[in-house]
C-alpha positions as CSV (number, residue, x, y, z in Angstrom):
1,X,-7.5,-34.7,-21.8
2,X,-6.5,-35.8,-18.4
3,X,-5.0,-32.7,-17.2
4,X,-8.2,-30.8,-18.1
5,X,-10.5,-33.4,-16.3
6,X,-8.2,-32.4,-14.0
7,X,-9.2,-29.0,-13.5
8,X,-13.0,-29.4,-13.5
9,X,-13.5,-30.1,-10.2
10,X,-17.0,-29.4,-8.7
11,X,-17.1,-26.3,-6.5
12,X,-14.9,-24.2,-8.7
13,X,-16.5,-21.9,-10.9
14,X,-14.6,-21.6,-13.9
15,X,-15.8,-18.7,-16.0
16,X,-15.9,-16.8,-12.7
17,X,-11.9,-17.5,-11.7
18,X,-11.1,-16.0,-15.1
19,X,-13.4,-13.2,-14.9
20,X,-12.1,-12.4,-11.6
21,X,-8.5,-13.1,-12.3
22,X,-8.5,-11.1,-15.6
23,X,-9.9,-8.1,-13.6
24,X,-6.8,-8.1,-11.4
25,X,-4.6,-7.7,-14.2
26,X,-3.2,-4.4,-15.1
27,X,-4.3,-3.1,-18.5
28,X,-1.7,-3.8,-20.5
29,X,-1.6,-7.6,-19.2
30,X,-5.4,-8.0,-19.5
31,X,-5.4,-6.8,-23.3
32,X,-2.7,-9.5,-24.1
33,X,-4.6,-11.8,-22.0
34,X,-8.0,-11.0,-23.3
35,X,-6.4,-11.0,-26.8
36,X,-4.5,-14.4,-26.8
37,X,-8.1,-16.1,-25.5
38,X,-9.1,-15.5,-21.7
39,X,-8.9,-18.8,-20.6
40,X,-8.4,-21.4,-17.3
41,X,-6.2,-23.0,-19.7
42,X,-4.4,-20.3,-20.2
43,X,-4.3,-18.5,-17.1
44,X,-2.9,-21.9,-15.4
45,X,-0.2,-21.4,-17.9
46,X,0.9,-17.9,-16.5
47,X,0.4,-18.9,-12.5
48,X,1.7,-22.5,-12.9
49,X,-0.9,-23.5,-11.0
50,X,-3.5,-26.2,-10.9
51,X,-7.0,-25.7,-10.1
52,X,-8.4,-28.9,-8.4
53,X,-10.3,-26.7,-5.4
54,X,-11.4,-23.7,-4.0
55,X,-8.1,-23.7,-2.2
56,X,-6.0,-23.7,-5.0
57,X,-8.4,-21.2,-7.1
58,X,-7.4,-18.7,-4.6
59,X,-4.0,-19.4,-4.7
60,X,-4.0,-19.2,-8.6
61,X,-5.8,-15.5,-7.9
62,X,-2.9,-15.1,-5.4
63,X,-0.2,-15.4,-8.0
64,X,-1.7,-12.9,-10.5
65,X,-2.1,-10.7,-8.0
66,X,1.8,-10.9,-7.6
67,X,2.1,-10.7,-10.9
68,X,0.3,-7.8,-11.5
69,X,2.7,-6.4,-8.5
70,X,5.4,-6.9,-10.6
71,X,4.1,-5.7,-13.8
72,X,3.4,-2.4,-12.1
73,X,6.1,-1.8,-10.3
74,X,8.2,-2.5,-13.9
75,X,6.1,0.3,-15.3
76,X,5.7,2.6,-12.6
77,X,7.2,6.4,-13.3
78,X,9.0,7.8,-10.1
79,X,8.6,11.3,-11.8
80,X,5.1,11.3,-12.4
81,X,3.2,13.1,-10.1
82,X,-0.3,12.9,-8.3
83,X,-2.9,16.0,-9.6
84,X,-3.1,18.2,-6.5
85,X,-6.4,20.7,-5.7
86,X,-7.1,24.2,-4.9
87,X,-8.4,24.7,-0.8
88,X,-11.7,24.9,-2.3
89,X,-11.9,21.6,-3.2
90,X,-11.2,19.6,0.1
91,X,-13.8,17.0,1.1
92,X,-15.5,18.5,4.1
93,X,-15.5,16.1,6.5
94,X,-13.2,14.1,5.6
95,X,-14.5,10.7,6.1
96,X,-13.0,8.2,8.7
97,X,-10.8,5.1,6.9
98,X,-10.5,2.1,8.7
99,X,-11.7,-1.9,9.4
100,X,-13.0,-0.6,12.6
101,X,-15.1,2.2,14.0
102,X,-13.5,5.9,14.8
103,X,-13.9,5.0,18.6
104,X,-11.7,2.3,18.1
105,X,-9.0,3.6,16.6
106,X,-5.3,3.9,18.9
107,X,-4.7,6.4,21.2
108,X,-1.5,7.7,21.0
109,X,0.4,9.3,23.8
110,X,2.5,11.5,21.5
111,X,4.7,12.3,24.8
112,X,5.6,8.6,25.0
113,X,5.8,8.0,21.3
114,X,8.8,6.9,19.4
115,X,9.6,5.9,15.5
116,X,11.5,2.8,16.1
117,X,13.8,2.4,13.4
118,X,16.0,-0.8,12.0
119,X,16.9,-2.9,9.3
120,X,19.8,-1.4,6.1
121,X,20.4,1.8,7.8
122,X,23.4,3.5,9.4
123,X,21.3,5.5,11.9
124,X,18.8,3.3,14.3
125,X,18.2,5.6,16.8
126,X,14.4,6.4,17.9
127,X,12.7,9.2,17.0
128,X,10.9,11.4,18.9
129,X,7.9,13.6,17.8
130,X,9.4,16.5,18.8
131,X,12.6,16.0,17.1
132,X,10.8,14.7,14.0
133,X,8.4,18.0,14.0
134,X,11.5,19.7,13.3
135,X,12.8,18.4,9.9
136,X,11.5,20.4,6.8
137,X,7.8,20.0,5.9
138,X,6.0,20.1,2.8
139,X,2.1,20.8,2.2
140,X,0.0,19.0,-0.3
141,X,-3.4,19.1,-1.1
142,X,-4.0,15.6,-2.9
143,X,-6.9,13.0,-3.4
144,X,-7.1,9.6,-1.0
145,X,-8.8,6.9,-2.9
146,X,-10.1,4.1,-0.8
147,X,-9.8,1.0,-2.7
148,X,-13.5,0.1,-1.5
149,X,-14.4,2.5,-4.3
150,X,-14.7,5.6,-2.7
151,X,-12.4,8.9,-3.0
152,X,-11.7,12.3,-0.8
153,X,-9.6,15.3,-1.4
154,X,-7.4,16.3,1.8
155,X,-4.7,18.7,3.2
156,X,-1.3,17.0,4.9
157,X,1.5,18.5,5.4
158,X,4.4,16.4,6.5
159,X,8.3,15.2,6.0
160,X,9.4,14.2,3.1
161,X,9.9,10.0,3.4
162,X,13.0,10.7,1.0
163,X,14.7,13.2,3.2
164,X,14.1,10.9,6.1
165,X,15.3,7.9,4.8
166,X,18.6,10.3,3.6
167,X,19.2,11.6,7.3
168,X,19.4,8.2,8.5
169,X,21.6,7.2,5.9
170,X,19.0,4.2,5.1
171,X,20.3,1.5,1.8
172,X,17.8,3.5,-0.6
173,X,18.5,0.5,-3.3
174,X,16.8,-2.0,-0.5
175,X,13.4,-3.0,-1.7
176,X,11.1,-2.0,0.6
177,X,10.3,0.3,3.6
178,X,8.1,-2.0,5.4
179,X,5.6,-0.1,8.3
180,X,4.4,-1.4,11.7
181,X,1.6,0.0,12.9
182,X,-0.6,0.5,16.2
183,X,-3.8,-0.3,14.7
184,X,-5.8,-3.6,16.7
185,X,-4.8,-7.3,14.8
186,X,-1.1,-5.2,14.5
187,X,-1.3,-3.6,11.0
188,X,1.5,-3.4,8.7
189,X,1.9,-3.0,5.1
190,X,5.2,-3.1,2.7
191,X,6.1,-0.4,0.7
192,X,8.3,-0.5,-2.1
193,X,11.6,1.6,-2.6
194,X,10.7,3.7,-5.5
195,X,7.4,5.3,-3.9
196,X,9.2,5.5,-0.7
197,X,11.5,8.0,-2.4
198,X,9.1,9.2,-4.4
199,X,8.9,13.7,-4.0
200,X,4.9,13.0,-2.7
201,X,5.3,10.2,-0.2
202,X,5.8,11.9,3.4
203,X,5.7,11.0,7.0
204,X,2.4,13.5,7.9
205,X,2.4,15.2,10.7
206,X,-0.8,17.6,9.6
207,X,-3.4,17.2,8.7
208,X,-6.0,21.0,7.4
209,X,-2.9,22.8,8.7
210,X,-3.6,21.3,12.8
211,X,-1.6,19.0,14.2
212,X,-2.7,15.2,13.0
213,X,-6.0,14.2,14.5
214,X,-6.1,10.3,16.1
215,X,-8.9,9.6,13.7
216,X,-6.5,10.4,10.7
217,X,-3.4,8.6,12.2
218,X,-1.8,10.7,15.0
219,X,1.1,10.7,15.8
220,X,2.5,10.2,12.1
221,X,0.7,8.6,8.9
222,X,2.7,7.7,5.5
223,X,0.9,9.3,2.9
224,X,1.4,7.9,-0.4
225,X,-0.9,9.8,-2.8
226,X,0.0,7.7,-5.5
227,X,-1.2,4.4,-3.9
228,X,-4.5,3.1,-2.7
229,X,-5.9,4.0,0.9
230,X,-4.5,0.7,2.6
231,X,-0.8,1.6,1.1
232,X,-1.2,5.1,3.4
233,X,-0.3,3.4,6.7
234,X,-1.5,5.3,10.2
235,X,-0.3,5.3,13.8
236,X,3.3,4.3,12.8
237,X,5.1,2.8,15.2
238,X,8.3,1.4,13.4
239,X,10.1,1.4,10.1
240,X,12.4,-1.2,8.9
241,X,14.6,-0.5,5.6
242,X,14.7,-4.2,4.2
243,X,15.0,-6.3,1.0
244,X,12.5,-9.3,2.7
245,X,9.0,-8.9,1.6
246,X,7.4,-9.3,4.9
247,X,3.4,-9.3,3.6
248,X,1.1,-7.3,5.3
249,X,-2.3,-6.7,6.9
250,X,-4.4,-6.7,3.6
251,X,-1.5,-8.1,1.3
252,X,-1.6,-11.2,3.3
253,X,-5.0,-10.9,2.3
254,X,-4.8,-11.1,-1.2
255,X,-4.6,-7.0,-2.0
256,X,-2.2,-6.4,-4.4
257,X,1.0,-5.0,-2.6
258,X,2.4,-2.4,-5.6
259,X,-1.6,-0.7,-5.9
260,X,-0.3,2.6,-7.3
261,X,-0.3,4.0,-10.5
């Protein structure tokens, strides 16, 4: 009785933290949850945390949101691909993605520019654009899908990450490739080995078959067509090949860090 006196603590909403905690769940989770009895009780049970204020409600939504990262990841298929599309069916225009306004996006002097890269790999030399326009390229026609709920088809054409990550004779069982970026507040975002190697992820240098426009991420975006929008980093200014999770811009901010399928 005294532990659950200990939960209801004014200012905490408890049918909302479950509803909102259940919803982060992937589907398999949420079925067993939802089976077994959706409860505070029960969900304090799988985070092993206490709710006794707002603070620690969001830490609670915190840890299923890290177990829902590692759920996903356990079932993610490396093989499975993303659906691709015909010419015909590229969102014209393609719509601006960002926390900030087009006019505020970095401007790149691809001249300048260098992929720094460090961390589990043999080869840590920069990288020029020049040099990187030179690896083999690959097109593909595949669907962004904002996690604000919104979706657009588009054309990029870029190195595979894979390759990459081979040529610089990068630890490829290290956990993560984790981006810095030149966006404003210094964006960054984790990725996890297995999509970095995945045959879709690339380091685009295109984008509609023209060299990669600074509202789309010039000089070089990740995209990762099997992850949300924020998991597709732009302006990339460094890579490091690491097994630290370092957070990131919107993971820091409670996003799930696997978001993929």
């Amino acid at each position: 009785m005294g532990r659950l006196r200990k939960l209801l603590i004014p200012g905490v909403d408890k049918k909302l933290l479950v509803k909102d905690a259940t919803r982060a769940m992937p589907d398999l989770v949420r079925r067993r949850f939802i089976t077994g009895g959706a409860s505070l009780g029960a969900l304090t049970l799988l985070t092993g945390c206490d709710v006794v204020s707002s603070d620690s409600a969001e830490e609670m939504l915190k840890r299923v949101s890290k177990f829902n990262d590692a759920v996903q990841a356990l079932i993610f298929n490396p093989y499975a691909l993303a659906p691709t599309f015909p010419e015909s069916a590229i969102t014209k225009p393609f719509p601006f993605n960002g926390y900030y306004e087009v006019d505020d996006a970095p401007d790149i002097d691809g001249k300048d520019w260098k992929l720094e890269v460090s961390g589990l790999v043999e080869n840590k030399k920069p990288w020029t654009l020049d040099e990187l326009y030179k690896l083999p390229q690959q097109k593909q026609i595949t669907r962004h899908i904002c996690v604000e709920g919104w979706s657009a088809i588009g054309s990029w054409t870029g190195t595979p990450l894979s390759y990459f990550l081979k040529a610089i004779g990068a630890d490829t069982s290290a956990k993560y490739c984790w981006f810095q970026c030149a966006d404003r507040d210094g964006y960054n975002s984790p990725l996890d080995m297995e999509s970095a190697l995945h045959p879709q992820t690339i380091m685009a240098f295109k984008f509609a078959d023209e060299i990669l426009p600074r509202a789309y991420g010039y000089p070089m975006k990740i995209r990762v067509p099997t992850k949300l929008g924020f998991k597709n980093p732009k302006y990339v200014l460094s890579m490091e090949v690491t097994n630290d999770y370092k957070g990131g811009y919107w993971e820091d901010q409670g996003y799930n860090s696997f978001s993929g399928n």
